[in-house]
C-alpha positions in Angstrom: 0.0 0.0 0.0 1.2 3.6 -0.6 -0.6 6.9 0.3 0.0 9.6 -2.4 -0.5 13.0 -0.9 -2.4 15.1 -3.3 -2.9 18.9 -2.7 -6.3 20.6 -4.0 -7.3 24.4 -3.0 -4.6 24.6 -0.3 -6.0 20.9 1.5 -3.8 17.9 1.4 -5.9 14.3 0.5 -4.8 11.1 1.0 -5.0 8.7 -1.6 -4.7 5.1 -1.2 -2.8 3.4 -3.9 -3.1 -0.2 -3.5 -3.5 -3.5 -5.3 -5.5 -5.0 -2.8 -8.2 -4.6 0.2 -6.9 -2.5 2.7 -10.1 -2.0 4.7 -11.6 -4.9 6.3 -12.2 -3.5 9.7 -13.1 -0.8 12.0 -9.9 -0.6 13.3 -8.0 -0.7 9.8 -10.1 2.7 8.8 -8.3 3.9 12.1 -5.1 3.4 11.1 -5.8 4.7 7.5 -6.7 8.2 8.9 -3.9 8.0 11.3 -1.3 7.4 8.6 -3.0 10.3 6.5 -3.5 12.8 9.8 0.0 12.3 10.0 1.6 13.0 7.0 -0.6 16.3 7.2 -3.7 15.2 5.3 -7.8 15.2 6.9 -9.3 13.8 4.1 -9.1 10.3 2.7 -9.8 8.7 -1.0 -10.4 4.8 -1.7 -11.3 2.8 -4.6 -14.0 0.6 -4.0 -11.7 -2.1 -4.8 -9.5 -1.6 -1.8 -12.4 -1.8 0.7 -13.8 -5.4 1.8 -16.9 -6.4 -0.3 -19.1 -6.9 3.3 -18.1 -3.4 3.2 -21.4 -2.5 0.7 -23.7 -5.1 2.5 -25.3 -2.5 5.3 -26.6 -5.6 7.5 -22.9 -6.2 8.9 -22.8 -2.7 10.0 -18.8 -2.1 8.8 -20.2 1.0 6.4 -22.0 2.4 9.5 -18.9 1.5 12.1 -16.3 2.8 10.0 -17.9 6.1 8.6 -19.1 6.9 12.2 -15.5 6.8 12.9 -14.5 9.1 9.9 -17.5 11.4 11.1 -16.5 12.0 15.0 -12.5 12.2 14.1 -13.8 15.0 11.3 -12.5 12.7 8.4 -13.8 13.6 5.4 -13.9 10.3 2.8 -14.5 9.6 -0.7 -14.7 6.3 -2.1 -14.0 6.1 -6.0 -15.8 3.6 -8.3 -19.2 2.0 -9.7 -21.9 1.1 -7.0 -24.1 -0.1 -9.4 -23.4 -3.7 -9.5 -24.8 -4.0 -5.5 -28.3 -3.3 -6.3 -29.2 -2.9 -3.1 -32.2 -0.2 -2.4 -31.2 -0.4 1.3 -27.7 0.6 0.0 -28.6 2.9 -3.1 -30.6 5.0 -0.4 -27.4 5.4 2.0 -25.2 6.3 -0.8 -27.6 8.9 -1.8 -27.9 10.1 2.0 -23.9 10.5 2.2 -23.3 12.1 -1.3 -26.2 15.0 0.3 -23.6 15.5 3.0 -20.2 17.3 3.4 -18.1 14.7 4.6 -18.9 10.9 3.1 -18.9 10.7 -0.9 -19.6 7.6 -3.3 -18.0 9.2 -6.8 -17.4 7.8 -10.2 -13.8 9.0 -10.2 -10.6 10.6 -8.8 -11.5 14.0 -10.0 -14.9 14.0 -8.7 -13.7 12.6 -5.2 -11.0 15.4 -5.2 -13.5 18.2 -5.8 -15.8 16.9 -3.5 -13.7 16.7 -0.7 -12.1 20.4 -1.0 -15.7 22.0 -1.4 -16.2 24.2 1.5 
């Protein structure tokens, strides 16, 4: 795993840059926005593919576990990729209810994630 540090409007994001899953648990979404925090950065961006599929299915309650964590450390994340292949209405309703928000996206791509997450 690397984190790239990219700079947008004067905030530094920290991109994950990994060929596998790096979140699996609560407690690995800790460590991700430690890493980042330190190296100076308050905002986080995944692809889809480096998150645990059990991720997406709301009934184990990882989504709500590890963005409750993002939300009370004021972590804003963005996670890059295609959702529709869950069709879930359970989770097609929560990914509409973060992307209403300020601080939890579900974008199509880096560029979108990156202006998302340095809008004021």
């Amino acid at each position: 795993m690397d984190i790239q540090i990219v700079e947008k409007n004067n905030q530094k994001i920290a991109q994950i840059i990994s060929n596998t899953v790096e979140l699996k648990t609560v407690q690995d979404a800790l460590d991700l926005m430690a890493n980042a925090d330190y190296q100076g950065a308050r905002s986080l961006v995944l692809a889809k593919e480096n998150i645990d599929p059990t991720f997406f299915d709301l009934s184990t309650r990882l989504a709500g576990d590890i963005l409750q964590k993002c939300a009370n450390y004021f972590v804003k994340i963005a996670i890059v990729g295609d959702f529709e292949e869950y069709g879930s209405k359970s989770l097609n309703a929560f990914i509409a209810e973060c992307n209403r928000g300020r601080e939890i996206f579900f974008v199509p791509d880096l560029e979108t994630a990156l202006a998302k997450l340095t809008s004021s």
